[in-house]
GUMIFI-646066 format. One line per field, with one value per residue: residue in one letter; chain; x, y, z of N, C-alpha, C, O in turn. Coordinates in Angstrom, 3 decimals. Example, Ala and Ser with C-alpha at 12.3 -4.5 7.8 and 13.67 -1.06 7.14 Angstrom:
BEGIN
code c(A; S)
unit c(A; A)
n.xx c(13.190; 12.850)
n.yy c(-5.690; -2.250)
n.zz c(7.800; 7.080)
ca.xx c(12.300; 13.670)
ca.yy c(-4.500; -1.060)
ca.zz c(7.800; 7.140)
c.xx c(13.200; 12.900)
c.yy c(-3.300; 0.030)
c.zz c(7.800; 7.870)
o.xx c(14.236; 13.409)
o.yy c(-3.319; 1.138)
o.zz c(8.465; 8.039)
//
This chain:
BEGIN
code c(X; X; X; X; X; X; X; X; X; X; X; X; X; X; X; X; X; X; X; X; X; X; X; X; X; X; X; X; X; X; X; X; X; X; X; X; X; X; X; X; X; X; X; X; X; X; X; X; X; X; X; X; X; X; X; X; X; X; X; X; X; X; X; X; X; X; X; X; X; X; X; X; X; X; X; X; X; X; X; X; X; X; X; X; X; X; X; X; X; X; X; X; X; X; X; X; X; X; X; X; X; X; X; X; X; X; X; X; X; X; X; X; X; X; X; X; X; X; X; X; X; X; X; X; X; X; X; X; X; X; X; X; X; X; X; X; X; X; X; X; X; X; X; X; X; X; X; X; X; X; X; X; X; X; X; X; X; X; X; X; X; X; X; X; X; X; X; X; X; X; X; X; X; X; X; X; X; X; X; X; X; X; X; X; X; X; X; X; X; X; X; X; X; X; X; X; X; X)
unit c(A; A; A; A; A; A; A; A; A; A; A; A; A; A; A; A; A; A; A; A; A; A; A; A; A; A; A; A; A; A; A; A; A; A; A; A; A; A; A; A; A; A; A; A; A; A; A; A; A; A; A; A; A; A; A; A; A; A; A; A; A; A; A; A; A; A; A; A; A; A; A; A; A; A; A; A; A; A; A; A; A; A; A; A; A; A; A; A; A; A; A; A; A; A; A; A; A; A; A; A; A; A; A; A; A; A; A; A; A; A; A; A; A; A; A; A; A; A; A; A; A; A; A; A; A; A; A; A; A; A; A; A; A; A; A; A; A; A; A; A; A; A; A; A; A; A; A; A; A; A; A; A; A; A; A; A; A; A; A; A; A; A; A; A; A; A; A; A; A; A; A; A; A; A; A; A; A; A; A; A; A; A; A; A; A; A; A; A; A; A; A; A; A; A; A; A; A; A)
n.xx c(126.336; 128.008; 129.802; 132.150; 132.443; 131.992; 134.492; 135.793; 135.288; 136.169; 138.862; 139.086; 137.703; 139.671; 142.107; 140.996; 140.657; 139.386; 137.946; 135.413; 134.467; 134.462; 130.605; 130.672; 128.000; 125.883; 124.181; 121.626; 120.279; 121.477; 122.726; 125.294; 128.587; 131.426; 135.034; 135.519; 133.566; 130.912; 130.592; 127.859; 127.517; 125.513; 124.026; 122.644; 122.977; 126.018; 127.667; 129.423; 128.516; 127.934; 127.115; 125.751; 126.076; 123.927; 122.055; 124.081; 123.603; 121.609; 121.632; 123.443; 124.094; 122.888; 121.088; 119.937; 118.312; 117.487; 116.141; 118.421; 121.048; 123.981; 126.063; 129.431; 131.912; 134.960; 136.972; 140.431; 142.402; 145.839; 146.899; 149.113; 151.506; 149.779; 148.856; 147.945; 148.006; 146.854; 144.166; 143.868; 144.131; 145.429; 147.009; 148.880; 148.137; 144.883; 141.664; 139.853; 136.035; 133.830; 130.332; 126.678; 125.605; 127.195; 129.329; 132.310; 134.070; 136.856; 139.158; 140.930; 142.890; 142.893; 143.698; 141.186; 139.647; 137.871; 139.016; 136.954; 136.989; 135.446; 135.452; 136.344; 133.894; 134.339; 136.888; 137.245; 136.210; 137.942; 140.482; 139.793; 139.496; 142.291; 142.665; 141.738; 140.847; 139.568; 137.120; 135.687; 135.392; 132.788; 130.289; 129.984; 130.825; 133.396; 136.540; 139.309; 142.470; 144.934; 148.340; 151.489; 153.165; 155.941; 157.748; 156.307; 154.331; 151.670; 148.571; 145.771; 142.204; 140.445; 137.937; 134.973; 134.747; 137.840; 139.462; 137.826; 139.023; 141.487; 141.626; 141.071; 143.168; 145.102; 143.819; 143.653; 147.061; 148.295; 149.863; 150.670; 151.365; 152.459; 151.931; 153.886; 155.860; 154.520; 152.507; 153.015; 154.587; 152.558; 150.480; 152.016; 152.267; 149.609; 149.273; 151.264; 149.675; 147.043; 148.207; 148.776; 146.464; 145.484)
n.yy c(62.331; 64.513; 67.656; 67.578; 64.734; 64.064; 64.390; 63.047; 61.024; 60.707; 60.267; 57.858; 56.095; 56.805; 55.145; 53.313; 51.284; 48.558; 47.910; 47.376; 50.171; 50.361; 50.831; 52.565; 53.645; 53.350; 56.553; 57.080; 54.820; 53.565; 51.169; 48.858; 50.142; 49.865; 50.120; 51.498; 53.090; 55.096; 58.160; 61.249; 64.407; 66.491; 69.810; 71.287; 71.489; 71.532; 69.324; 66.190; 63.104; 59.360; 56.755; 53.595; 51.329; 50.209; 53.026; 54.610; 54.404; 55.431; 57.779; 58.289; 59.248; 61.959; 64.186; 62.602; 61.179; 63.441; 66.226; 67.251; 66.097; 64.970; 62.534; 61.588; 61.884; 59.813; 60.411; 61.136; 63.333; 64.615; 67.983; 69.840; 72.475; 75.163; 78.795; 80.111; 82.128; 84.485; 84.374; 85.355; 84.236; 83.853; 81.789; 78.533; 75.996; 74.701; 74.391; 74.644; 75.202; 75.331; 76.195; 75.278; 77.888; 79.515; 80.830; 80.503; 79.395; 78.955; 77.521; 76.760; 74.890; 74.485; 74.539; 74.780; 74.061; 74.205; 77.573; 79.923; 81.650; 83.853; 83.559; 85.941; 85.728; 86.583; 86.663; 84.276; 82.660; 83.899; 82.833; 80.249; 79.555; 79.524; 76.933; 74.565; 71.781; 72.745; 73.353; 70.675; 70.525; 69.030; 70.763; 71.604; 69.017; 68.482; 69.720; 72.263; 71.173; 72.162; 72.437; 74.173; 74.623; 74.600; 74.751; 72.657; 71.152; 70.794; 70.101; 69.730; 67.897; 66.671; 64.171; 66.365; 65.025; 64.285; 66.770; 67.710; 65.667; 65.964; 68.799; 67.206; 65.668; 67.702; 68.946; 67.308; 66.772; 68.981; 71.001; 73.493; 77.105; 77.300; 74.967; 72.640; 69.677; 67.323; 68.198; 68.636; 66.336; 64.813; 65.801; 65.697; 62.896; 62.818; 63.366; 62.039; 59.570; 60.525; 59.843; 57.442; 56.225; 57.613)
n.zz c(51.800; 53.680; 55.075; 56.640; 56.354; 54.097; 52.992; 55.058; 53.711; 51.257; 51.367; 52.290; 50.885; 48.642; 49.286; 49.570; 47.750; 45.458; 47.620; 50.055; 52.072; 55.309; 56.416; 54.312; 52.346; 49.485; 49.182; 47.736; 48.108; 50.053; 49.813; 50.434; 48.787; 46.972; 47.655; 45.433; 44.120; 42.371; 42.048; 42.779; 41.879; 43.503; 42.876; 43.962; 46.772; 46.363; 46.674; 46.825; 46.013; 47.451; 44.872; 44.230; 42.124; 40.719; 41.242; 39.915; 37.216; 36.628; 36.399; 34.180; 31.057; 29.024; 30.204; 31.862; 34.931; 35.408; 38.086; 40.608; 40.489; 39.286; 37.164; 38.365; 35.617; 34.890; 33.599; 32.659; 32.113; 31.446; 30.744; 28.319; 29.405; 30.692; 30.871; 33.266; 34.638; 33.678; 34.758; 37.297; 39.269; 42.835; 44.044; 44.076; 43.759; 42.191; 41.206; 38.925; 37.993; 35.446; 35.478; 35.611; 34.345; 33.104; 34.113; 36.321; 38.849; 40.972; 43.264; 45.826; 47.724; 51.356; 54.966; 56.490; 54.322; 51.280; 49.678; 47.777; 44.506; 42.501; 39.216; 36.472; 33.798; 31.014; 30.823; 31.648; 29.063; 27.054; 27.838; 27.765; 24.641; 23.997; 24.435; 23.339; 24.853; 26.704; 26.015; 26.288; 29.117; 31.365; 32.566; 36.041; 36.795; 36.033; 36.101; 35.607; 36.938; 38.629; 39.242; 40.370; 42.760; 43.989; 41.630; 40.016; 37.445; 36.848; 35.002; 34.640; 33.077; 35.519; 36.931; 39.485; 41.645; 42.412; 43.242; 45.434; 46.606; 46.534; 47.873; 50.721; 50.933; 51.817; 53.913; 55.809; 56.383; 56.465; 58.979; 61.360; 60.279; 57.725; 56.783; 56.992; 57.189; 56.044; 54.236; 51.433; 50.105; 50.133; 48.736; 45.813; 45.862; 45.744; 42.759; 41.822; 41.803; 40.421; 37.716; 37.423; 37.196; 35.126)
ca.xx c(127.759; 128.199; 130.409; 133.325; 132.410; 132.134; 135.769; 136.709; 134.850; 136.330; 140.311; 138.841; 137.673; 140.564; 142.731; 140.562; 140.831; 137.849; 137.047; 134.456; 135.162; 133.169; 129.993; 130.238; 126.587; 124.855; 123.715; 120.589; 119.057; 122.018; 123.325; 126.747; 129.618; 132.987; 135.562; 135.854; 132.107; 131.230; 130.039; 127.090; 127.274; 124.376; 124.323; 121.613; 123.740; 127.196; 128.135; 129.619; 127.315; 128.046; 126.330; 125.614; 125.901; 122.291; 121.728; 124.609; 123.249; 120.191; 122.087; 124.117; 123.814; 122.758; 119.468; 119.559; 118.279; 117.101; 116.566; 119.742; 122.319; 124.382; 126.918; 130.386; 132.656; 135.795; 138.171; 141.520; 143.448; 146.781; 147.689; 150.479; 151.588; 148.660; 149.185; 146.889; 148.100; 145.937; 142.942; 143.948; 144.100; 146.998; 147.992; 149.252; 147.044; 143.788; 140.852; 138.630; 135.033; 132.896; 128.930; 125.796; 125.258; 127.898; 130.020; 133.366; 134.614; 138.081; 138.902; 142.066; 142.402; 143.594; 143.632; 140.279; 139.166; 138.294; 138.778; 136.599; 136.893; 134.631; 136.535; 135.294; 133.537; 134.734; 138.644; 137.981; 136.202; 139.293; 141.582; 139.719; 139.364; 143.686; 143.212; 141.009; 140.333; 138.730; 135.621; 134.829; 134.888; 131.607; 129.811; 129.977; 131.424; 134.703; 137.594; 141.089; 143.282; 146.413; 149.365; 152.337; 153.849; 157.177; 158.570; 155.709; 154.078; 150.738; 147.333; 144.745; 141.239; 139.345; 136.058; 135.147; 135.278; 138.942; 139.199; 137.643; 139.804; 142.951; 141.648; 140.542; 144.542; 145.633; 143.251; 143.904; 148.341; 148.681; 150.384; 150.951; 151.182; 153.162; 151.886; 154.283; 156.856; 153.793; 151.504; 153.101; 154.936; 151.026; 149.700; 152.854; 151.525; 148.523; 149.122; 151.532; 148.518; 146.398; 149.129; 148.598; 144.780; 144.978)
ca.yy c(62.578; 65.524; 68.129; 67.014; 63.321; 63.738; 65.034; 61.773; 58.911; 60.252; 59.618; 56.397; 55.775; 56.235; 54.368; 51.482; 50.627; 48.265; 46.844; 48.412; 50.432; 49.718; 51.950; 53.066; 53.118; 54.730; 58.153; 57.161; 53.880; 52.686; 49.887; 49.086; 50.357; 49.362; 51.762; 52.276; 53.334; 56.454; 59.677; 62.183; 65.454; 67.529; 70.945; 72.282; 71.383; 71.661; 68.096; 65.214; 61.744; 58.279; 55.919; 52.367; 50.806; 50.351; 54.208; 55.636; 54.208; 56.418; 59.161; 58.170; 59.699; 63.456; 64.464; 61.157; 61.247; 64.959; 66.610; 67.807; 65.331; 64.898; 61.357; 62.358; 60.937; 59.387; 60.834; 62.128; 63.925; 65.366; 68.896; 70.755; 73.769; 76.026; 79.876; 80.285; 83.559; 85.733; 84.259; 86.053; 83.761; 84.183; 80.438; 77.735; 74.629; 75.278; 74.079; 75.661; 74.383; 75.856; 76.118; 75.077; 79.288; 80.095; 81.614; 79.951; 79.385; 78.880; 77.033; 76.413; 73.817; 75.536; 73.827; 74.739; 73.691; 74.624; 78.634; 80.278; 82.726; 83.746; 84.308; 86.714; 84.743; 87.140; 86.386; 82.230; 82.296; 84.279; 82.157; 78.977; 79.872; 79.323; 75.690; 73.647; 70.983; 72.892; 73.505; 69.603; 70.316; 68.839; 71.586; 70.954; 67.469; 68.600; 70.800; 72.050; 71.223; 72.871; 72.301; 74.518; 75.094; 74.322; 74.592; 71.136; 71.682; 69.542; 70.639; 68.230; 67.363; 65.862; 64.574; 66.960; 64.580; 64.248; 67.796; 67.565; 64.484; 66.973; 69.126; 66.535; 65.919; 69.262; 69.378; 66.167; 66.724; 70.440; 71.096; 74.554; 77.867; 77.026; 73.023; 71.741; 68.615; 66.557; 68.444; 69.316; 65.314; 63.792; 66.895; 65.275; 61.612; 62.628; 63.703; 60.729; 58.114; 60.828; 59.488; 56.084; 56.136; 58.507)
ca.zz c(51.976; 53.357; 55.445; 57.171; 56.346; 52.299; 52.941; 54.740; 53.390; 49.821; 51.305; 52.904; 49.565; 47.747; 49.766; 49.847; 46.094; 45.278; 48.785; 50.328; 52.903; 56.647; 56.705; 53.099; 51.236; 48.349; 49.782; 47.575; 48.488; 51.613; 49.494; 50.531; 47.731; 47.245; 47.420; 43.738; 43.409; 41.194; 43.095; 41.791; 42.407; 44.321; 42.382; 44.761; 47.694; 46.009; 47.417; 46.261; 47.617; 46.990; 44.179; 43.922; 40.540; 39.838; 41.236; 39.043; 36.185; 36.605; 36.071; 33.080; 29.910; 28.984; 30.808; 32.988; 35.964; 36.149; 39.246; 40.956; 40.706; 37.980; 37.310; 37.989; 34.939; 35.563; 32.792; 33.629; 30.673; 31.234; 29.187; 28.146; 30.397; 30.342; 31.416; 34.082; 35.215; 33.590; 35.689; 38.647; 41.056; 43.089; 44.326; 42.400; 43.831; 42.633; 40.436; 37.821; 37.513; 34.513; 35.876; 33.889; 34.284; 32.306; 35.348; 36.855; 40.263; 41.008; 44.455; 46.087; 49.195; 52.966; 56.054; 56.556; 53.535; 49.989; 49.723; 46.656; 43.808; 41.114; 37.335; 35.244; 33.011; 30.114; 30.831; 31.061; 27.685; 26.471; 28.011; 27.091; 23.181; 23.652; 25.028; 22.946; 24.881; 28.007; 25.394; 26.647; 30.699; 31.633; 33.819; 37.664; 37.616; 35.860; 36.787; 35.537; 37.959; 38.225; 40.565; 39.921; 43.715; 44.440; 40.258; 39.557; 36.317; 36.513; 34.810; 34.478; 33.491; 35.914; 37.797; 40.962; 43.144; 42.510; 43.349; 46.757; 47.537; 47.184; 49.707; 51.700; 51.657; 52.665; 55.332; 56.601; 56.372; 56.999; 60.071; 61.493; 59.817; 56.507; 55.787; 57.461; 56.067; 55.566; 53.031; 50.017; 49.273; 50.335; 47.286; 45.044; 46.023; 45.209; 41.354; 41.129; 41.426; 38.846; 36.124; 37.173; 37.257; 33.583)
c.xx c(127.947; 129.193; 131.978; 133.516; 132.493; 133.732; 136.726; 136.760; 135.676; 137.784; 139.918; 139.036; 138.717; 141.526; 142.026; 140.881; 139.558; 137.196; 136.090; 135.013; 133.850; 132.274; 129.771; 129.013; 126.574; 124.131; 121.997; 119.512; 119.894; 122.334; 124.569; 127.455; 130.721; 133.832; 135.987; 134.307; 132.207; 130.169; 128.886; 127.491; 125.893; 124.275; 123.629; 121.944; 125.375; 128.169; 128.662; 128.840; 127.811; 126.914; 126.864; 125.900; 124.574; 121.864; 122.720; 124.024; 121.842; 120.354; 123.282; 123.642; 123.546; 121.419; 119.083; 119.429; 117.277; 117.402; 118.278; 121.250; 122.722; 125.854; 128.298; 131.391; 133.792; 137.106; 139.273; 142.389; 144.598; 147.130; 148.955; 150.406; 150.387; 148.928; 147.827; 146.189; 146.885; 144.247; 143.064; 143.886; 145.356; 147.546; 148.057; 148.542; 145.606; 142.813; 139.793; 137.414; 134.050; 131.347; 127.911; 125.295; 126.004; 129.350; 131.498; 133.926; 135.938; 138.498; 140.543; 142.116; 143.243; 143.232; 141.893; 139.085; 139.236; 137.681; 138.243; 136.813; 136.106; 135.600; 135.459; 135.300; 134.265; 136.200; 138.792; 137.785; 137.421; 141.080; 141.145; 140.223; 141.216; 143.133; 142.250; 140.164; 139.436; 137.667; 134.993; 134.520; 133.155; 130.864; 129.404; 130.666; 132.528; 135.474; 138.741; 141.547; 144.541; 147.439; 150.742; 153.393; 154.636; 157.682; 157.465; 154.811; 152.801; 149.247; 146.771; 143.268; 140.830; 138.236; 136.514; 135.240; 136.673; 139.649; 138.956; 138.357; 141.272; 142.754; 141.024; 142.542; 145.183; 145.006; 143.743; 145.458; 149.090; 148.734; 150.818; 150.421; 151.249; 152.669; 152.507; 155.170; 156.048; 153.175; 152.012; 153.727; 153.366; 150.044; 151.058; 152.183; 150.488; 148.399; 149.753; 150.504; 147.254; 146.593; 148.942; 147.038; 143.845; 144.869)
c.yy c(64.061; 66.434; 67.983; 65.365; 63.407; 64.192; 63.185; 60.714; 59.177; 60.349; 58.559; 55.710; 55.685; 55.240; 53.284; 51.097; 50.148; 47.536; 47.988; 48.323; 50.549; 51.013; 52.611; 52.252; 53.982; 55.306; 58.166; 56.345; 52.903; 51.817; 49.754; 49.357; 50.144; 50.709; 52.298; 52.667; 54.660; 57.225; 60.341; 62.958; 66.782; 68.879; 71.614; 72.034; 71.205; 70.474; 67.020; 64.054; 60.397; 57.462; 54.398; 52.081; 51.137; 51.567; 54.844; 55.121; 54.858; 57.743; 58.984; 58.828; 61.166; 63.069; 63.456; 61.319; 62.298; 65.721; 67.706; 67.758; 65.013; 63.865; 62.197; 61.746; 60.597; 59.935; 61.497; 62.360; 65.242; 66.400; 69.549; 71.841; 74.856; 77.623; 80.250; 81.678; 84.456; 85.435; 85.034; 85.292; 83.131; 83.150; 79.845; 76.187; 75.097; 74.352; 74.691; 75.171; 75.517; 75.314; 76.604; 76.605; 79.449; 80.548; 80.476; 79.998; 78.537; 78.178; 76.106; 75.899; 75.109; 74.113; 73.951; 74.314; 74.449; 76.898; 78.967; 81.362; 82.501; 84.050; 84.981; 85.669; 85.243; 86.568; 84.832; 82.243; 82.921; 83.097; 80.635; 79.042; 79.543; 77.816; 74.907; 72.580; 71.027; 73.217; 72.042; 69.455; 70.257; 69.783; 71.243; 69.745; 67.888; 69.572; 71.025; 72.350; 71.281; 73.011; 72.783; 74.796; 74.007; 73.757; 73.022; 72.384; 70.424; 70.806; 68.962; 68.571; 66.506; 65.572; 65.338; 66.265; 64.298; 65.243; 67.846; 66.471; 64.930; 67.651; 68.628; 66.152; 66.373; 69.338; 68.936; 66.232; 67.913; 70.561; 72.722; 75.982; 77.765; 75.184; 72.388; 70.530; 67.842; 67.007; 68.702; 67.463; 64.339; 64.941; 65.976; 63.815; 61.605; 62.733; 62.721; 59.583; 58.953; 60.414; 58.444; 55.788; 56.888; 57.341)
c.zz c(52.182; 54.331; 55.748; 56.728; 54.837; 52.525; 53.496; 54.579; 51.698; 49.845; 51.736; 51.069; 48.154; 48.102; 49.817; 48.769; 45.760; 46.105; 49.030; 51.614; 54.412; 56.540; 55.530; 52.186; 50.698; 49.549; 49.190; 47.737; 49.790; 51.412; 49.913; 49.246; 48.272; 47.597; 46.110; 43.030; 42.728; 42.533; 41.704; 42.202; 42.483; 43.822; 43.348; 45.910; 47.672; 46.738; 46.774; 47.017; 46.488; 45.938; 44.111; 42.694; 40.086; 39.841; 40.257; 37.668; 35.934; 36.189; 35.337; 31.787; 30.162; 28.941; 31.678; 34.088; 36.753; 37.470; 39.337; 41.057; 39.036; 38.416; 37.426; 36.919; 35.654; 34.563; 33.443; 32.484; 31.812; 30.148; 29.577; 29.267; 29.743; 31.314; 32.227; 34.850; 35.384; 34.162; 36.790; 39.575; 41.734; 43.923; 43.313; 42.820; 43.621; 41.100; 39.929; 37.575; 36.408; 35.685; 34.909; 33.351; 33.507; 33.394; 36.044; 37.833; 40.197; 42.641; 44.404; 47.359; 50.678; 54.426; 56.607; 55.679; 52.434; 50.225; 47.802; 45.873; 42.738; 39.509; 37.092; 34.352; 31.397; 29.948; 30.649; 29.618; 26.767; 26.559; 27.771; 25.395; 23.054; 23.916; 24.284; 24.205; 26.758; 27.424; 26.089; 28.131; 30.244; 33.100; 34.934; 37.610; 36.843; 35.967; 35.797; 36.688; 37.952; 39.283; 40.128; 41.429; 43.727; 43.079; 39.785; 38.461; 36.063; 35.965; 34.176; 34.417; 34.098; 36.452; 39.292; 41.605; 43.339; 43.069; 44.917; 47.308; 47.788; 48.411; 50.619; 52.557; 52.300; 53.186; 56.222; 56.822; 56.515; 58.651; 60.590; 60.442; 57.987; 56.026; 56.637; 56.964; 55.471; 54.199; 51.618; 49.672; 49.482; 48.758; 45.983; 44.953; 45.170; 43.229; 40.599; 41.039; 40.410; 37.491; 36.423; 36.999; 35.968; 32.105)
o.xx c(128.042; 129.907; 132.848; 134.624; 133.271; 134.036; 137.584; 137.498; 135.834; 138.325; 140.870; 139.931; 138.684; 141.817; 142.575; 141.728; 138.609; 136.267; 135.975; 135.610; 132.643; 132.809; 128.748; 128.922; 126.975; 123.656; 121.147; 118.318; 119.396; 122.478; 125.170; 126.907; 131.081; 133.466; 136.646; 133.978; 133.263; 129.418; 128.892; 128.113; 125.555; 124.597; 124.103; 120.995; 125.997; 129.248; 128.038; 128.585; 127.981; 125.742; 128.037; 125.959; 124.195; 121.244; 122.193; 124.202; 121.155; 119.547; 124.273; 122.416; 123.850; 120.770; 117.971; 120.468; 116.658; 118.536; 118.893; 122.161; 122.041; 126.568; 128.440; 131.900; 133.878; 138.244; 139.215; 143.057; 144.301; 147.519; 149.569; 149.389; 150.237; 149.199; 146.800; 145.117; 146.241; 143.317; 141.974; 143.586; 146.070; 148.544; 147.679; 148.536; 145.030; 143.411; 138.900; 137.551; 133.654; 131.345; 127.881; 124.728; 125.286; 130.455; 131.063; 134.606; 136.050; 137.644; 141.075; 141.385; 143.880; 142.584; 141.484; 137.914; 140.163; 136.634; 138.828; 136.865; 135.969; 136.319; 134.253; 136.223; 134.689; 136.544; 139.649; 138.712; 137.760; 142.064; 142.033; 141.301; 141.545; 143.439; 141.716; 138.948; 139.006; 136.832; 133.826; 133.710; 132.492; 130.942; 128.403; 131.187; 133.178; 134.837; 139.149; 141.295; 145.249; 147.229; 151.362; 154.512; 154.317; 158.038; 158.110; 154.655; 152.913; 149.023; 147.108; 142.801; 140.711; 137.402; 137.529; 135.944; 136.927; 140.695; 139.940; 138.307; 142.041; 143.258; 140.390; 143.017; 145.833; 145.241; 144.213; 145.581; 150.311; 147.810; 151.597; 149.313; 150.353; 153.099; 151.894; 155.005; 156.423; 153.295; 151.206; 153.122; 153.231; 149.118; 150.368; 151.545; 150.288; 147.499; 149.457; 150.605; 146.547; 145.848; 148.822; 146.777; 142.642; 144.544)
o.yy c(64.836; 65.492; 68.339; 64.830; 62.577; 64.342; 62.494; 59.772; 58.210; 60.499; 57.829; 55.185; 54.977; 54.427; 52.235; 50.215; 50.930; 46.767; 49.085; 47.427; 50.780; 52.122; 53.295; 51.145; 55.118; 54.753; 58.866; 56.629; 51.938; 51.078; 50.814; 48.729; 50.161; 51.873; 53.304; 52.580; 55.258; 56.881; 60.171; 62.650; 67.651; 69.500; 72.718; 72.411; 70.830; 70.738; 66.945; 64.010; 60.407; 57.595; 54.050; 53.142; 52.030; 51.867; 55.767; 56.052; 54.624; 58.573; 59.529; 58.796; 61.678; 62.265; 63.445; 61.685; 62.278; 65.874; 68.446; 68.519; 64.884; 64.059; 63.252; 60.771; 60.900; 59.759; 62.210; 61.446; 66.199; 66.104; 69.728; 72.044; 75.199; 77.471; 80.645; 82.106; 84.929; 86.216; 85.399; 85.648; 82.212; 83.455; 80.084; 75.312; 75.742; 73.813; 75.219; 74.403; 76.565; 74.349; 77.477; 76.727; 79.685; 80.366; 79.325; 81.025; 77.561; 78.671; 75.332; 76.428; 76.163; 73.067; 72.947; 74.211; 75.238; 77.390; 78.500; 82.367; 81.447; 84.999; 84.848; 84.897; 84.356; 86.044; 84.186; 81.966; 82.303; 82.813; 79.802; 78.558; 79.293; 77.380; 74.292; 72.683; 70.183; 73.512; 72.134; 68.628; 70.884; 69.485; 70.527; 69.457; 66.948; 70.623; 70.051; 73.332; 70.504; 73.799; 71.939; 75.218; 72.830; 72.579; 72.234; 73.604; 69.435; 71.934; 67.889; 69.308; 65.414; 66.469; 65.222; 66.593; 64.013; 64.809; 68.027; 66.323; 64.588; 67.452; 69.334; 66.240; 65.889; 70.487; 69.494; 65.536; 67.933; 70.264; 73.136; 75.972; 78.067; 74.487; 71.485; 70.566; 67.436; 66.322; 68.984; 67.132; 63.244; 64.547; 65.643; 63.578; 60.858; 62.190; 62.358; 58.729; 58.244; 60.459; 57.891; 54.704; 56.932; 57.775)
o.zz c(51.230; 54.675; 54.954; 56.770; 54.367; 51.341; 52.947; 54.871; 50.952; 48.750; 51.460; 50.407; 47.148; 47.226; 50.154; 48.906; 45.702; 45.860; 48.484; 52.210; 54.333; 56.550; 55.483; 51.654; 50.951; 50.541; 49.740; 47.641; 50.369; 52.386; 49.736; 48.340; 49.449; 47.754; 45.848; 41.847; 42.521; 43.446; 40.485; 43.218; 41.679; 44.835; 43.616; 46.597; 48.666; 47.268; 45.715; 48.220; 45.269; 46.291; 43.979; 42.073; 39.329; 38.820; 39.637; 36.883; 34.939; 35.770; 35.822; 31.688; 31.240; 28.272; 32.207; 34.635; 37.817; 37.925; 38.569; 41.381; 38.019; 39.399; 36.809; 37.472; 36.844; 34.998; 34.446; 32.002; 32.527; 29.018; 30.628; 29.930; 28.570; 32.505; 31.675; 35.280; 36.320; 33.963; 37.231; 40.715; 41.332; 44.577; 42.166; 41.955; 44.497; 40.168; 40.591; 36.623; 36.919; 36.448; 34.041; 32.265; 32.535; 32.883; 36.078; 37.818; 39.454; 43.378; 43.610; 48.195; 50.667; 54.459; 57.189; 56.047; 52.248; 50.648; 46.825; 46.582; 42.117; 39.195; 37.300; 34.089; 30.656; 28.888; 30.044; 28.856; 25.758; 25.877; 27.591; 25.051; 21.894; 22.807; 25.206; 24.371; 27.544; 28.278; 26.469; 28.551; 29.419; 34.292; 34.972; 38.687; 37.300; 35.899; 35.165; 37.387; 37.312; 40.205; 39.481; 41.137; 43.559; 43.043; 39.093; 38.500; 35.339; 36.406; 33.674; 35.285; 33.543; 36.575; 39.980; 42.560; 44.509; 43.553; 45.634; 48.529; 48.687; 49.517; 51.403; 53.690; 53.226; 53.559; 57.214; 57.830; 56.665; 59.408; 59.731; 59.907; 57.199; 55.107; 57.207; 55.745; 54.371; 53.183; 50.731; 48.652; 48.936; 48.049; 45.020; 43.927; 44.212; 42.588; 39.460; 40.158; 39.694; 36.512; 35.330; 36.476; 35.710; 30.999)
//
């Protein structure tokens, strides 16, 4: 699963629900999957790739699997308003991933796709130590995701591939210079089916 296509087999994929969607296989042995299969993620190619049942279960548990891929969970916790500010990063759609280094990347969607920043690692652990319950992000496969444009007030744990399926949105519904009428109620859409799927 990878470039342009991990971007739009994982809106195929959500929109399918649990059919399977034409052409979708495990990435690791070509089985067909539904569209509610579980994703790994590729650390040594920073990818999200499809799993089978019998293959994600290879990479369940802590240390399962080894290698490079790691299961992505499926949790989705809603928190309180979280002050994000003092991260520095100066949009308001964007997602935080902790890495098994210690180090934090910050990544906000664009029409071209996902744009990156590094955190000082010094300022998250400061600004985690306020939030309790970002001590449990699972490194690489989980995010805070934080959507504050246009007065919305969403932060969320969840799995990366949820993450890349936002800006698979805003790639796919951005129109022109500014978004356009489409992209910002298809980014709203999208956080209303996070609360139904939490």
């Amino acid at each position: 699963m990878t470039g342009d296509g991990a971007l739009a087999r994982l809106i195929r994929s959500s929109a399918g629900g649990g059919t399977a969607a034409a052409g979708e296989v495990c990435d690791l042995c070509a089985a067909p999957v539904p569209g509610d299969h579980r994703h790994l993620y590729d650390t040594a190619e920073a990818e999200v790739r499809c799993a089978c049942g019998p293959c994600s279960v290879l990479f369940a548990g802590d240390g399962a699997g080894g290698g490079h891929h790691r299961l992505v969970p499926r949790r989705r916790v809603r928190l309180p308003r979280l002050d994000t500010a003092a991260l520095g990063v100066p949009v308001g759609l964007v997602f935080f991933v902790p890495r098994a280094d210690g180090t934090v990347t910050a990544e906000g969607p664009s029409p071209a796709g996902a744009m990156r920043w590094e955190v000082d690692a010094a300022t998250w652990r400061r600004f985690a130590t306020g939030y309790p319950e970002l001590a449990s992000l699972e490194p690489e496969v989980e995010a805070l995701l934080v959507n504050t444009v246009q007065g919305l007030d969403h932060h969320w744990i969840v799995p990366v591939d949820d993450c890349f399926r936002m800006v698979a949105v805003v790639r796919s519904e951005w129109r022109g210079l500014s978004g356009g009428a489409r992209v910002w109620p298809a980014v709203e859409e999208f956080f209303a089916e996070l609360t139904e799927r939490s």
